[in-house]
LUMBAKOL-85721 format. One line per 4 residues: number of its first residue (from 0); their letters; for each residue x, y, z of C-alpha. Coordinates in pm, 1 decimal. Layout:
# residues N
NUM = a = X Y Z; ...
# end
This chain:
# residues 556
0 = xxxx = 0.0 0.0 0.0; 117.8 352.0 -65.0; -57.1 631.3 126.2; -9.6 982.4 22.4
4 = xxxx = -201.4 1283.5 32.9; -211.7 1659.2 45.6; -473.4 1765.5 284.7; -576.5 2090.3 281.2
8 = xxxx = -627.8 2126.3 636.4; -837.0 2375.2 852.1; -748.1 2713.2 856.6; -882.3 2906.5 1136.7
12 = xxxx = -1197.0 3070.8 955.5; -1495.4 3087.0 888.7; -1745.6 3009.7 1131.3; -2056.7 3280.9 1276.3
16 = xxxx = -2195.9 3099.3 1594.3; -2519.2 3216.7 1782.1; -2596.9 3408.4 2060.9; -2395.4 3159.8 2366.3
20 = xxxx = -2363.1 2819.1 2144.8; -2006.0 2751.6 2297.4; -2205.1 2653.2 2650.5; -2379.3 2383.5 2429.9
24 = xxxx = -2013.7 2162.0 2526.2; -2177.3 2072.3 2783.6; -2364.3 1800.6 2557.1; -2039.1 1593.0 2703.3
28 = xxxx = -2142.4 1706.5 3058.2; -1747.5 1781.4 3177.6; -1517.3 1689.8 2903.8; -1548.5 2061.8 2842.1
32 = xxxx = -1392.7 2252.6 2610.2; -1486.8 2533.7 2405.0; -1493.6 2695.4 2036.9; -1179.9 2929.1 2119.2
36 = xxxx = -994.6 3094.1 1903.9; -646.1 3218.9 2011.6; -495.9 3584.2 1917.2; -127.9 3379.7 1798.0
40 = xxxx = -90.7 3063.4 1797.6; 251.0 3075.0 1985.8; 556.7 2944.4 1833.8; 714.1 2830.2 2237.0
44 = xxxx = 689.5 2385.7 2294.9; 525.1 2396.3 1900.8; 805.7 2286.6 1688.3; 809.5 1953.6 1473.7
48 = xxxx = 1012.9 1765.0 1371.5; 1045.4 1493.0 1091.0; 1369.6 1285.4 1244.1; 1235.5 903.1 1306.5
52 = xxxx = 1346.4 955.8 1656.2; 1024.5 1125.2 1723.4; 794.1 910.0 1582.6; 600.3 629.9 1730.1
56 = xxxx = 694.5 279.2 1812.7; 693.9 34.1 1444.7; 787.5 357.0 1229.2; 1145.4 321.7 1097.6
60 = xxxx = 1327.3 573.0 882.2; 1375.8 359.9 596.5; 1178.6 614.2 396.1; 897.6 565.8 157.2
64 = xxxx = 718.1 787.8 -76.4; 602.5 1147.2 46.8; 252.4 1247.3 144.3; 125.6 1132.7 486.9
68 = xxxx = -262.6 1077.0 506.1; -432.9 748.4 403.6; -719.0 808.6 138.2; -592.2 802.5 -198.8
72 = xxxx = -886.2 968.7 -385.3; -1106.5 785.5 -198.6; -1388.3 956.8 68.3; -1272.6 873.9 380.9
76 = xxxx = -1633.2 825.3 631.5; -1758.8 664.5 914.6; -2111.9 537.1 1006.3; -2328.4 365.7 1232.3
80 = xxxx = -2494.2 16.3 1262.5; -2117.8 -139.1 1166.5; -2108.7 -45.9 814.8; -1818.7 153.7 696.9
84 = xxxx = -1898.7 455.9 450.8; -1589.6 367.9 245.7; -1275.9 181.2 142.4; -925.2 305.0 183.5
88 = xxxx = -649.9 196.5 4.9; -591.3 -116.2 285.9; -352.9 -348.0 321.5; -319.5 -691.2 384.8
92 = xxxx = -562.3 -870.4 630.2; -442.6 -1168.3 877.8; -198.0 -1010.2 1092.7; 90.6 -1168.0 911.3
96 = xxxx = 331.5 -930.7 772.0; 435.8 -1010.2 372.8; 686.3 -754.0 309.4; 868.6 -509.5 608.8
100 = xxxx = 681.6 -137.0 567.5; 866.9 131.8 457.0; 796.3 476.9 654.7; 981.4 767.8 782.3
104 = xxxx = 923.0 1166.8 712.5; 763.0 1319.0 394.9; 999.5 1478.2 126.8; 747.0 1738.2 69.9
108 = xxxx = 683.6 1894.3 481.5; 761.0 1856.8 825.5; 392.5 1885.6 970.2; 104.8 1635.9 878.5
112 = xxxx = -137.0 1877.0 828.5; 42.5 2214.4 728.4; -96.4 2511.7 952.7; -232.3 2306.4 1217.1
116 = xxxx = -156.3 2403.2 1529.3; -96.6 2051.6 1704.2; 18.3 1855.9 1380.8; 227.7 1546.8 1436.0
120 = xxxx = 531.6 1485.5 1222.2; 459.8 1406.5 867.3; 480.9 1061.9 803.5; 524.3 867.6 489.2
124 = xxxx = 430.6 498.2 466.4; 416.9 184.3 237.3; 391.7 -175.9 274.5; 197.6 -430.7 493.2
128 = xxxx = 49.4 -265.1 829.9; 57.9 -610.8 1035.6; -357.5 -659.2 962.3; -523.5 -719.5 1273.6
132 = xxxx = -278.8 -572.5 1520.1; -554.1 -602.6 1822.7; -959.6 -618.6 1925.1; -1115.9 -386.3 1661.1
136 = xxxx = -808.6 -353.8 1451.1; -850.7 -480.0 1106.7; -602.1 -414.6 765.0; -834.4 -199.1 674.8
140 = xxxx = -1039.5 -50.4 977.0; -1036.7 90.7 1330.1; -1342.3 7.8 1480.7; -1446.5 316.8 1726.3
144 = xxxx = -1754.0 306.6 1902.5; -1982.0 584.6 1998.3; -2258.4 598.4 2318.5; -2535.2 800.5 2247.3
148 = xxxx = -2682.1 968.2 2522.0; -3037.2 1123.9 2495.1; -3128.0 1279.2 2787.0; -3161.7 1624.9 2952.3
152 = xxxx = -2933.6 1776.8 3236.0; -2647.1 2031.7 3276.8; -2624.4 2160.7 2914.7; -3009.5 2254.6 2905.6
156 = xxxx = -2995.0 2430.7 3210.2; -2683.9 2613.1 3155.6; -2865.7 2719.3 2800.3; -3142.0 2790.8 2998.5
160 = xxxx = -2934.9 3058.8 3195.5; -2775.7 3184.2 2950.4; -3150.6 3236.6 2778.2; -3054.7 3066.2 2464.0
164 = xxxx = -3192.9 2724.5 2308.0; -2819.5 2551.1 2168.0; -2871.8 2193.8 2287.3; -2710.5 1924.1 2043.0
168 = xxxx = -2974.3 1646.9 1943.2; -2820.0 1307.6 1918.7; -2800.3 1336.3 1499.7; -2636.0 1641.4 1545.2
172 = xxxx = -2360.0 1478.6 1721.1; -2389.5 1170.9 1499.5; -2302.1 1348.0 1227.7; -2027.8 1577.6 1340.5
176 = xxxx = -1832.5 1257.2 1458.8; -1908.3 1084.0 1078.0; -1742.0 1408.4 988.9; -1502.4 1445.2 1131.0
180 = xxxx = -1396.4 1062.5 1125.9; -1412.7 1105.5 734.2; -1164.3 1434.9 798.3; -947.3 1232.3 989.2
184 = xxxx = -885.5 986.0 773.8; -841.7 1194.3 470.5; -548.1 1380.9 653.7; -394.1 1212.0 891.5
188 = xxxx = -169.3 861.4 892.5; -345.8 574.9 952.3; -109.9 336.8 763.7; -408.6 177.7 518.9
192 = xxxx = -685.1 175.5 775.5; -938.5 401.7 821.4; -1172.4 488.8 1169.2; -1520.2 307.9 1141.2
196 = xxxx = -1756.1 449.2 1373.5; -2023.7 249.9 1549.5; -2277.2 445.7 1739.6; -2508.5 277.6 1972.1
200 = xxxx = -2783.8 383.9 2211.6; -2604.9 358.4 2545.0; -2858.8 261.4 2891.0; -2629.9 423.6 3130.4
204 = xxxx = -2710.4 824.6 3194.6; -2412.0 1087.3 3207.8; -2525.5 1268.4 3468.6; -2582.5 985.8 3733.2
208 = xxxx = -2268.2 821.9 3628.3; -2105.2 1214.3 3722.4; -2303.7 1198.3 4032.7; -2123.4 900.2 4136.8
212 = xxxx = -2407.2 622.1 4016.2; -2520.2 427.0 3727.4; -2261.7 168.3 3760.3; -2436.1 -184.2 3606.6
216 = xxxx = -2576.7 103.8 3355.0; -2234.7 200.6 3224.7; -2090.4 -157.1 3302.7; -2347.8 -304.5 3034.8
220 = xxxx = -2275.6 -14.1 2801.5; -1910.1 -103.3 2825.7; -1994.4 -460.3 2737.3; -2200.2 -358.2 2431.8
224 = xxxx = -1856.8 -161.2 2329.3; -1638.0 -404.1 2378.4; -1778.4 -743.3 2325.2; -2071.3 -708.7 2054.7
228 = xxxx = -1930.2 -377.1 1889.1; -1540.4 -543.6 1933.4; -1413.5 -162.3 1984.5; -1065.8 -35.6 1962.7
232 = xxxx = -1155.6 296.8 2127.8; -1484.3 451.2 2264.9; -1522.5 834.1 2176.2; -1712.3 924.0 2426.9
236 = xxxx = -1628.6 765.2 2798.2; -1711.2 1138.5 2977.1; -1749.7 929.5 3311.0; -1568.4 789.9 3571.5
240 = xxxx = -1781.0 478.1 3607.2; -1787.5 444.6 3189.0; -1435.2 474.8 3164.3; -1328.9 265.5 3429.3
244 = xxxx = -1567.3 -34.0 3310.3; -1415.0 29.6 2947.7; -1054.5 -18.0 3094.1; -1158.7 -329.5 3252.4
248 = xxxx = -1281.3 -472.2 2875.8; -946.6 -313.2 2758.2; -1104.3 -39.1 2546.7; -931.6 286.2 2483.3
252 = xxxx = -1181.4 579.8 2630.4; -1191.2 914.4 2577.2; -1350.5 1187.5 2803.8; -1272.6 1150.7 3157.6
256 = xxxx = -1386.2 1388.5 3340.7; -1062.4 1591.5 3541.9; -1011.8 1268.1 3709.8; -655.2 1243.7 3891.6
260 = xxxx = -329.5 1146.4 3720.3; -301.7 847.3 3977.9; -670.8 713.8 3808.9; -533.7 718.3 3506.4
264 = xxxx = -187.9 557.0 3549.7; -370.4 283.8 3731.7; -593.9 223.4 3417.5; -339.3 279.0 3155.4
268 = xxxx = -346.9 296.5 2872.3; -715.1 300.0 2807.3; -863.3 622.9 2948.3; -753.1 964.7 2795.9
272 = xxxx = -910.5 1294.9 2797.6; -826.8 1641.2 2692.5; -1008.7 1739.6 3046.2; -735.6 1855.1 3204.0
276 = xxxx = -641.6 1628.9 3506.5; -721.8 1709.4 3851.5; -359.4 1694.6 3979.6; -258.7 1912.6 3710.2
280 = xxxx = -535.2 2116.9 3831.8; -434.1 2143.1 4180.9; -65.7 2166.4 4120.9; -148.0 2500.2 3926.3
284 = xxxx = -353.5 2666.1 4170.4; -143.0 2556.4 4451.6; 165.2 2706.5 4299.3; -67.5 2997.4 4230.4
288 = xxxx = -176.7 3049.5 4561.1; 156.9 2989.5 4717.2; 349.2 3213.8 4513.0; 67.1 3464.7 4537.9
292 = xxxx = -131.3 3441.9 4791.5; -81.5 3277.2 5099.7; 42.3 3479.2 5370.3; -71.5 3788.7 5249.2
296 = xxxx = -373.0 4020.7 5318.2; -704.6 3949.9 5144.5; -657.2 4270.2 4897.8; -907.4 4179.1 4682.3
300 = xxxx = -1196.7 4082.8 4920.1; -1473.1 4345.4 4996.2; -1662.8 4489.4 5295.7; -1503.8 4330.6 5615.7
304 = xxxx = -1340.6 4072.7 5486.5; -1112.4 4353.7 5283.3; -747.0 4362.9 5392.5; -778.1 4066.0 5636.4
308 = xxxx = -527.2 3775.0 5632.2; -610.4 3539.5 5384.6; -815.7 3217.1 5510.0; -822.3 2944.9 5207.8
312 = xxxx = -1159.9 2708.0 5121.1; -1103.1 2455.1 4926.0; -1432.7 2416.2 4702.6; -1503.4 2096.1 4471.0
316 = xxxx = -1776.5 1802.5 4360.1; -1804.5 1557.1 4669.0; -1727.1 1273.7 4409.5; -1419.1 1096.6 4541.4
320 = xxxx = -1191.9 1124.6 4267.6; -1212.6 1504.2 4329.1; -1171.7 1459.3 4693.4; -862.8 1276.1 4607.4
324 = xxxx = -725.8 1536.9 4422.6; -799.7 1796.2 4750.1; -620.6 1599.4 4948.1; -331.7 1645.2 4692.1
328 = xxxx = -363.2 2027.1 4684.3; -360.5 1995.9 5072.7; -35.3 1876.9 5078.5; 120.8 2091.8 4854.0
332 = xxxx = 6.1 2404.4 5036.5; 142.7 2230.5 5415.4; 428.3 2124.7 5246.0; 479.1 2494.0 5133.6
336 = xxxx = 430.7 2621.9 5519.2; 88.3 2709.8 5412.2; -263.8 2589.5 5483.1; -633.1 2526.5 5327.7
340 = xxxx = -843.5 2669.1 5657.4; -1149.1 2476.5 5536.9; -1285.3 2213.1 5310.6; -1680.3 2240.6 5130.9
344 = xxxx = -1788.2 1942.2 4953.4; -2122.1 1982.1 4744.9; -2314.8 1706.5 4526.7; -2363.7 1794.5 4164.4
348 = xxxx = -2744.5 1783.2 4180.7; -2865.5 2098.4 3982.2; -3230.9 1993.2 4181.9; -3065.9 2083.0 4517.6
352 = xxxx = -2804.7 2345.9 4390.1; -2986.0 2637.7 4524.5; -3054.7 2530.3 4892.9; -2703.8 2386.2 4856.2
356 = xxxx = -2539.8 2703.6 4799.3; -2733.7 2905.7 5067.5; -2587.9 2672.6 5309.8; -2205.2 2652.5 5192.1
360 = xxxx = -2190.2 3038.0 5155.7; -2359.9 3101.6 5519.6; -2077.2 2830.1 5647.1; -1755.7 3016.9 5445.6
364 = xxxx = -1897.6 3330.0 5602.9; -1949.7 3215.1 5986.0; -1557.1 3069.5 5918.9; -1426.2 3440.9 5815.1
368 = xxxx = -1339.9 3249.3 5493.5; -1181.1 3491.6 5247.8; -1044.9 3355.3 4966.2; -1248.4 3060.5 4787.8
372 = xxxx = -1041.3 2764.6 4536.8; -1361.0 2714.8 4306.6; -1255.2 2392.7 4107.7; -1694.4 2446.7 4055.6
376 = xxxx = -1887.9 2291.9 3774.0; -1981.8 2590.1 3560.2; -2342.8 2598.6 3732.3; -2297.9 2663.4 4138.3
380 = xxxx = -2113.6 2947.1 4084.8; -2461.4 3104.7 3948.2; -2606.2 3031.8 4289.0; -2287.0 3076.5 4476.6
384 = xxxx = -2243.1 3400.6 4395.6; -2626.1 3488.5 4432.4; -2645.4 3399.1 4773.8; -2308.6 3542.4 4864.1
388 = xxxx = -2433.7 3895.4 4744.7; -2774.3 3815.3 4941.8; -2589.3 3754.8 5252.9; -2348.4 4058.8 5163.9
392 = xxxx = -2034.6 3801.8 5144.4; -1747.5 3956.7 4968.1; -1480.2 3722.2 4966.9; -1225.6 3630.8 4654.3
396 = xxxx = -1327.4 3351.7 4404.2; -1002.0 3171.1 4258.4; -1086.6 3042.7 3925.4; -905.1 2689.6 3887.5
400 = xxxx = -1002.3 2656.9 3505.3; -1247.8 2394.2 3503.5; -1565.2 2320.9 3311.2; -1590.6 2658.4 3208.4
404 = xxxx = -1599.8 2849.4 3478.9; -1285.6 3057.2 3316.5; -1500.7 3134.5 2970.2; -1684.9 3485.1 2902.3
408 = xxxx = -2000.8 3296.1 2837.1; -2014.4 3163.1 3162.6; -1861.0 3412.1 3376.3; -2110.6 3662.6 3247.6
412 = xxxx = -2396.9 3448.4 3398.3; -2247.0 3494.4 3751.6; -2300.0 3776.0 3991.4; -2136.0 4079.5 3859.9
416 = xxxx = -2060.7 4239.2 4185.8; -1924.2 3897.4 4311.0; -1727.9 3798.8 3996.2; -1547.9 4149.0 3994.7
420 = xxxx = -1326.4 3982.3 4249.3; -1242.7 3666.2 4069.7; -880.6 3585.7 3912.1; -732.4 3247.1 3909.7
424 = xxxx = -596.6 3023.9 3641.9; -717.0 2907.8 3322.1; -584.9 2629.6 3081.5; -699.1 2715.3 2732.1
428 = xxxx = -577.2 3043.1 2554.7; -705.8 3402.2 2474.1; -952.6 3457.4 2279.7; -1086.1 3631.0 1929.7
432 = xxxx = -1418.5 3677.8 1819.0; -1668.6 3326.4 1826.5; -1576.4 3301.6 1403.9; -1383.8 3001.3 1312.8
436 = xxxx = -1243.9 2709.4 1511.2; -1034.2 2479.3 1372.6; -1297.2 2180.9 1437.6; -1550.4 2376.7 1269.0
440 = xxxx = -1351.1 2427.3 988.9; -1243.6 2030.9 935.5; -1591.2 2006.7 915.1; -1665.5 2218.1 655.6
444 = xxxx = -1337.5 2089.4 454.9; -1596.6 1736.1 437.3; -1926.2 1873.6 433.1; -2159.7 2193.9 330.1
448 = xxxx = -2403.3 2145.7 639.5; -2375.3 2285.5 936.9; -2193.9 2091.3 1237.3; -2313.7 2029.1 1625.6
452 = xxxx = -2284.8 2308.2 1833.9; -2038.5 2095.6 2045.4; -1810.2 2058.1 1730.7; -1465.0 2167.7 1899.8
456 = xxxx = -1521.9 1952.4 2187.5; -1601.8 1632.9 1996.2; -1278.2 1739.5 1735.8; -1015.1 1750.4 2064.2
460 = xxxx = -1142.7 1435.8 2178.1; -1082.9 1281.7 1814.7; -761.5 1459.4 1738.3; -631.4 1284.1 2063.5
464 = xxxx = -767.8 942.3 1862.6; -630.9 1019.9 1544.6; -285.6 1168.6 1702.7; -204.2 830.9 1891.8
468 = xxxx = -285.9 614.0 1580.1; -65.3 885.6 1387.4; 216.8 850.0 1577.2; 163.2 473.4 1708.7
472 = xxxx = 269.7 347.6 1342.8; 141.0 35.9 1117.7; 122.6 -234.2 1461.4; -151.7 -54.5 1605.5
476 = xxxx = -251.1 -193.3 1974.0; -318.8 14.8 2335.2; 35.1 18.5 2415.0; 186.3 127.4 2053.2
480 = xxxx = -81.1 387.0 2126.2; 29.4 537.4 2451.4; 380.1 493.2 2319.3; 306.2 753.4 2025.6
484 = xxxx = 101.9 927.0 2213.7; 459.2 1035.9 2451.6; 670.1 1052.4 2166.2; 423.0 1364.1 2021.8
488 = xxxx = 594.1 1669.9 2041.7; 364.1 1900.9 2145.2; 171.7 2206.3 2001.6; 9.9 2557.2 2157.0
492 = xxxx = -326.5 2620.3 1994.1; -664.9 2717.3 2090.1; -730.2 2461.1 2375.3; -371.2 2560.1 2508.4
496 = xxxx = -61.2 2362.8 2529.5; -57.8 2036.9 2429.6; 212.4 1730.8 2514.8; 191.5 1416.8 2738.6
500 = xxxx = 463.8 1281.3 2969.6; 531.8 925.0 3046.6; 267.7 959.3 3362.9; 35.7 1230.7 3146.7
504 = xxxx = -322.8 1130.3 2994.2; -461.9 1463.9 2934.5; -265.6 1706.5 2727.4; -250.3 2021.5 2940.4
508 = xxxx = 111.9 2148.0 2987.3; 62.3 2494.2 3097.0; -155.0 2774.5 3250.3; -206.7 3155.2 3220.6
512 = xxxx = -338.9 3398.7 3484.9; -689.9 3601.1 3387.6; -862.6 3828.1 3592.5; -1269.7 3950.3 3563.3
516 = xxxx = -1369.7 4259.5 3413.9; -1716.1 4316.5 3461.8; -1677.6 4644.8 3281.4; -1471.5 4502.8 2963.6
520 = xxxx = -1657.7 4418.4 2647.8; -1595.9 4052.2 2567.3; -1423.5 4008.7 2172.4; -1636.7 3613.1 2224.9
524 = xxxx = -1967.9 3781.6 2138.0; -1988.7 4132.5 2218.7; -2114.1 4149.7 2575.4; -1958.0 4319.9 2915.3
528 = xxxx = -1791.5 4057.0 3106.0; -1477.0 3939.8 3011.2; -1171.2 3692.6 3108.1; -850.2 4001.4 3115.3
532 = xxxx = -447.1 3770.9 3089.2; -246.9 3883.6 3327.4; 135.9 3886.5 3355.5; 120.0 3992.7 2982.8
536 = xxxx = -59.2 3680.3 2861.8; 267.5 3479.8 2953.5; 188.2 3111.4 3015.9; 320.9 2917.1 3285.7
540 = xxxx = 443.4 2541.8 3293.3; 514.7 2378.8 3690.9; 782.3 2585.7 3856.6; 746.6 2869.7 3653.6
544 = xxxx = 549.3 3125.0 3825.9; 735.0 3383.8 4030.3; 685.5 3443.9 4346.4; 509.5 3825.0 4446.9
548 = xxxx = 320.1 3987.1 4721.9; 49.1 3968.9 4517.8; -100.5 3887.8 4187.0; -66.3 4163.1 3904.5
552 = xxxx = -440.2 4141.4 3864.6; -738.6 4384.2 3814.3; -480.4 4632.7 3677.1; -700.2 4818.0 3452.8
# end
């Protein structure tokens, strides 16, 4: 077989979204993302490189024609009920290799897809791929299936809030995934095969299994995945109980929600996520607060609590992966000489939200608390900071960057008053008008219509799919996988910094500091209330953060 191609690639334009359609991420519940478009796409940890050194495990540099993508004329799809939309240029069946492959960098560019922001290595490749190299991997196919969920819960009520009616229906999201599987295959290096996409109507419910329940539910959905679908990979494993019964059947998952580096180490190399973890999470804000905070005088707090020493709250989901990862932010802060004063646990119940929040903020206030860690779900803060301004609470909110609590969008939903004193970290980078995104515009490079509202989400999750089968070469199993997965050598676009370590599932390798400005016109759709980058938008990887008496934020 002889793959070669010259995709076109997306470039950055062209898309006009409505009113607040980036909230609709939430069709995932947490694996959130959003459609952001960065001012630059910074040159810093972006570099590639075409030396075989770099490339995945079974890729040699014995050379091989140019091009890199595996389609050869041919339109590349994907589609349900286990038919596959087309035929690619395979090799080989039977597992039995006739002739040693030939593959190594492209005579005609370093990056796979030119312009890209996170583009592996160009690869060129010819020869036998190894045929079926593990479960769901054929000569010719990758067989990736897809749960459907259809039910109602944290994206329709953040819509509702944000008065606008963006919620994904289950063809929507069918279709963007065909899409963008057809995109995929047209421009990336799958050595013969192409992704096959298998949707099925999953039993288990996202936003039990987030709560903590639906176990058998997601255990029987994992079952349908991996035993009667015969997966390779499940796109959409947003839960902790999903993607932990898809380990067990020895399916890759993506989606986890900002579960801890430790959870996924124990389950490698089947759950990945471009959720940030939580220890990468609590790492950053701890080195935030340490360097920034702690020890100094609550200068941002308002009425009494205004100038007072700085008492710490820890804030999260009562879920005990997240409790896990408080534990770990703990410890960093005593083993710094400095402390968390208190520790608020809430369920992620929108029902009970309300009353919950009345009850947490009259509890920070009786406890002089003022300074509060918010690693929040992107709805409590909406009653949070209600009921703070109804009880005339004042204290700081520290944004810790998850499920987008650090987006315009969202932030503009919260108390004004309250959010004027927010500033924290964020792990995704500045933004330009709602316009373009590169998902959005891999879409349109396959077809006219019009995608899910959810399209950038559902494209990070599949780049990380199509980036480890890049970069894992022709003998394509979970391990090759994770191996190419830590020999990619990074990117900086739109959903930040991109790279994984040895002990890395989720692709997050820095931060930047933002600050609220209630005042400032947001470029994401033209409303006041808007996300301001400190430290003059520098971003920050571990260690890097100096040290100060306090933040340089709200300096208008």
């Amino acid at each position: 077989m002889n793959s070669q191609s010259n995709p076109s690639g997306p470039s950055p334009v062209g898309r006009v979204l409505r009113g607040y359609a980036p909230v609709s991420v939430l069709a995932l519940l947490f694996v959130l993302m959003a459609a952001l478009i960065p001012s630059t796409y910074r040159e810093e940890g972006a570099g590639v490189t075409t030396s075989v050194g770099a490339i995945g495990p079974g890729v040699s540099g014995t050379g091989g024609s140019g091009g890199g993508a595996t389609t050869g004329g041919t339109t590349a799809g994907a589609s349900g009920g286990g038919e596959s939309a087309s035929q690619g240029s395979g090799g080989s069946g039977g597992g039995n290799a006739a002739s040693t492959p030939a593959s190594g960098g492209c005579p005609d560019r370093a990056e796979q897809v030119p312009g890209d922001p996170y583009s592996p290595p160009c690869i060129a490749f010819e020869g036998d791929n190894g045929g079926e190299t593990a479960k769901g991997v054929t000569a010719d196919e990758i067989i990736v299936s897809a749960r459907i969920l259809n039910e109602k819960g944290f994206q329709q009520t953040l819509a509702s809030l944000a008065g606008a009616d963006i919620t994904d229906e289950p063809a929507d999201v069918r279709r963007t995934i065909e899409a963008l599987a057809e995109y995929f295959n047209k421009s990336f290096q799958f050595y013969g095969r192409k992704l096959k996409v298998v949707f099925y109507d999953g039993k288990g419910s996202g936003v039990a299994e987030l709560q903590g329940g639906g176990q058998a539910e997601a255990e029987a959905d994992a079952i349908t995945s991996a035993e009667e679908i015969g997966a390779f990979a499940e796109i959409n494993g947003s839960s902790a109980p999903f993607a932990d019964a898809l380990a067990r059947k020895k399916v890759i998952a993506f989606g986890t929600p900002y579960l801890s580096r430790n959870w996924h180490v124990d389950r490698r190399p089947y759950n990945w996520s471009v959720a940030t973890d939580c220890s990468i999470i609590v790492e950053s804000v701890a080195e935030f607060a340490n360097q920034t905070l702690a020890g100094k005088p609550a200068v941002f707090a308002g009425g009494d609590l205004k100038d007072k020493p700085r008492k710490f709250a820890a804030f999260s989901p009562e879920n005990p992966w997240y409790v896990d990862c408080v534990d770990q932010a703990i410890k960093i802060a005593e083993d710094a000489g400095n402390k968390v004063d208190l520790r608020v646990t809430y369920k992620l119940d929108i029902d009970s939200m309300s009353n919950q929040a009345a009850n947490i903020v009259a509890k920070l206030k009786s406890e002089g608390i003022t300074t509060i860690l918010c690693g929040c779900d992107p709805i409590i803060p909406v009653f949070l900071t209600t009921k703070a301004t109804e009880q005339n609470y004042q204290p700081e909110w520290v944004v810790a960057g998850t499920a987008l609590s650090d987006i315009d969008l969202v932030a503009q939903l919260y108390d004004q008053d309250q959010w004027s004193r927010a500033f924290g970290v964020s792990y995704l980078n500045s933004f330009l008008p709602i316009e373009s995104g590169i998902g959005y515009s891999a879409y349109k490079s396959v077809r006219d219509d019009e995608p899910a509202f959810a399209v950038e989400v559902i494209y990070s999750q599949m780049y990380m799919l199509a980036l480890g089968i890049h970069m894992a070469g022709p003998k394509l199993t979970p391990e090759t996988y994770e191996q190419g997965m830590f020999a990619y050598p990074g990117g900086t676009g739109p959903f930040g910094t991109w790279g994984f370590d040895e002990d890395s599932y989720t692709p997050t390798q820095d931060y930047r500091v933002i600050w609220w400005d209630p005042a400032a016109v947001s470029p994401m759709n033209g409303k006041q209330g808007a996300y301001i980058e400190a430290y003059g938008s520098r971003r920050f990887k571990s260690g890097e953060l100096p040290a100060s008496d306090q933040p340089p934020v709200f300096q208008r």
